[in-house]
C-alpha positions as CSV (number, residue, x, y, z in Angstrom):
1,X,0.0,0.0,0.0
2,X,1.4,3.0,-0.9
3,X,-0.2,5.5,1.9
4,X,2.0,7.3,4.7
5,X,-0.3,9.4,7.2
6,X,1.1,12.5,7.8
7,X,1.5,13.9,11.3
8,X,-0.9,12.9,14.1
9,X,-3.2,10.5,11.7
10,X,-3.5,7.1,11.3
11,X,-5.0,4.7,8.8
12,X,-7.0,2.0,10.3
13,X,-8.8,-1.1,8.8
14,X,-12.5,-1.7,10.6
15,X,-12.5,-5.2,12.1
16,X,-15.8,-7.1,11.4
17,X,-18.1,-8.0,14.2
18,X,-19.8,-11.2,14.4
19,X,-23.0,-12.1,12.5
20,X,-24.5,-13.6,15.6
21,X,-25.2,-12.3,19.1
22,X,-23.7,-14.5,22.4
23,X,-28.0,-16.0,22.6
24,X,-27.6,-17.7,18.7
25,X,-29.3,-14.9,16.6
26,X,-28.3,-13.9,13.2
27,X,-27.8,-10.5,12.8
28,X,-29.0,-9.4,9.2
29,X,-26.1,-6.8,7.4
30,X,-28.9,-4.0,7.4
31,X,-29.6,-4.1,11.5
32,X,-25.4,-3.8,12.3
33,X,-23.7,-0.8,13.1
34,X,-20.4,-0.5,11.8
35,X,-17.9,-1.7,14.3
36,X,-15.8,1.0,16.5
37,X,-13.0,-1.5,16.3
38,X,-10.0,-1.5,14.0
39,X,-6.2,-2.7,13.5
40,X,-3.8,-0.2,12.8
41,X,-2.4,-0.2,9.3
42,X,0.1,2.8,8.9
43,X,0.8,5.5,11.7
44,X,2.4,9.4,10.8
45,X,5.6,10.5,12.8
46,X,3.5,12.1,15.5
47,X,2.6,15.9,16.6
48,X,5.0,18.4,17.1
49,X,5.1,20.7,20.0
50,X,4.7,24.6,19.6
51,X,8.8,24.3,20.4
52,X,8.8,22.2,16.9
53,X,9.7,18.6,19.4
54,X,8.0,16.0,18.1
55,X,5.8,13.8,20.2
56,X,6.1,10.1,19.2
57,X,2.8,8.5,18.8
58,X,0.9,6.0,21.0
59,X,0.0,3.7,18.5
60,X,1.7,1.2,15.9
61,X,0.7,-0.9,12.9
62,X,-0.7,-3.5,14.0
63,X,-2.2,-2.5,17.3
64,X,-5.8,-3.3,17.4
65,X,-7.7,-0.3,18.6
66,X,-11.3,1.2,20.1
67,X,-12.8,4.3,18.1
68,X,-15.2,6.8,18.3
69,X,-18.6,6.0,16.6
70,X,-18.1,8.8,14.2
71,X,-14.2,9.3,14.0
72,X,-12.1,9.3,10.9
73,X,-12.9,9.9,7.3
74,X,-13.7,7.3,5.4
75,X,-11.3,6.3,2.1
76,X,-10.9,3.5,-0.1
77,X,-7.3,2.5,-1.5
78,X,-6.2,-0.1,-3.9
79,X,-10.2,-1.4,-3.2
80,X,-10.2,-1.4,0.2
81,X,-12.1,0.7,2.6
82,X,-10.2,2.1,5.5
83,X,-10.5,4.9,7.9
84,X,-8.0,8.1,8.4
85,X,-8.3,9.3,12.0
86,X,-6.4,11.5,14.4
87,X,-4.3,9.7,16.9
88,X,-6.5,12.1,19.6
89,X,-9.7,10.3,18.2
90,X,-8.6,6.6,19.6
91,X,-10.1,5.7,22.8
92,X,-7.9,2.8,23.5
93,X,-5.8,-0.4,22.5
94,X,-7.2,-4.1,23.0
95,X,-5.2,-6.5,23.6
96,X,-1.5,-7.6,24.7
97,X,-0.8,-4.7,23.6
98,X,-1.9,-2.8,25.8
99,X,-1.0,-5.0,28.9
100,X,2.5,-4.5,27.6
101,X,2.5,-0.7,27.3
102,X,1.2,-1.2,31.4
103,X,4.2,-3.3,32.0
């Protein structure tokens, strides 16, 4: 993929959620929201500070990640369908990553 963010954005792919809720039923495709989760595909070098210091970002490709229900703009490249958001508009990483950034 040929896409950099610049700055504080990032470029996220939306994960899917499941077809089914935990009781058995099949959700139909025009009942489900689109999921506020994502993985993080390509991160920018970060903000920079009114001294011109740049502050490293939070997140990394790869990180899977919890959204705001309206955050980002929505893009498609090379066919796919992916989300540019700023860093500020990321609630919070699932996962071992997280329990390793608490380490």
């Amino acid at each position: 993929m040929a896409f950099t963010p610049l700055h504080d954005r990032v470029l996220v792919r939306r994960v899917e959620s499941d077809a089914k809720t935990k009781g058995g039923l099949i959700i139909p495709d025009t009942a489900k929201e689109k999921p506020a989760e994502g993985e993080v595909i390509a991160v920018g070098e970060g903000a920079r500070k009114d001294s011109g210091e740049l502050i490293a970002p939070s997140v990394k490709s790869g990180d899977r990640i919890l959204f705001g229900k309206w955050s980002g703009t929505e893009v498609t490249i090379d066919g796919e369908e992916l989300l540019i958001m700023k860093e500020s508009d990321i609630l919070g990483i699932i996962g071992d990553a997280a329990a390793a950034k608490a380490a």
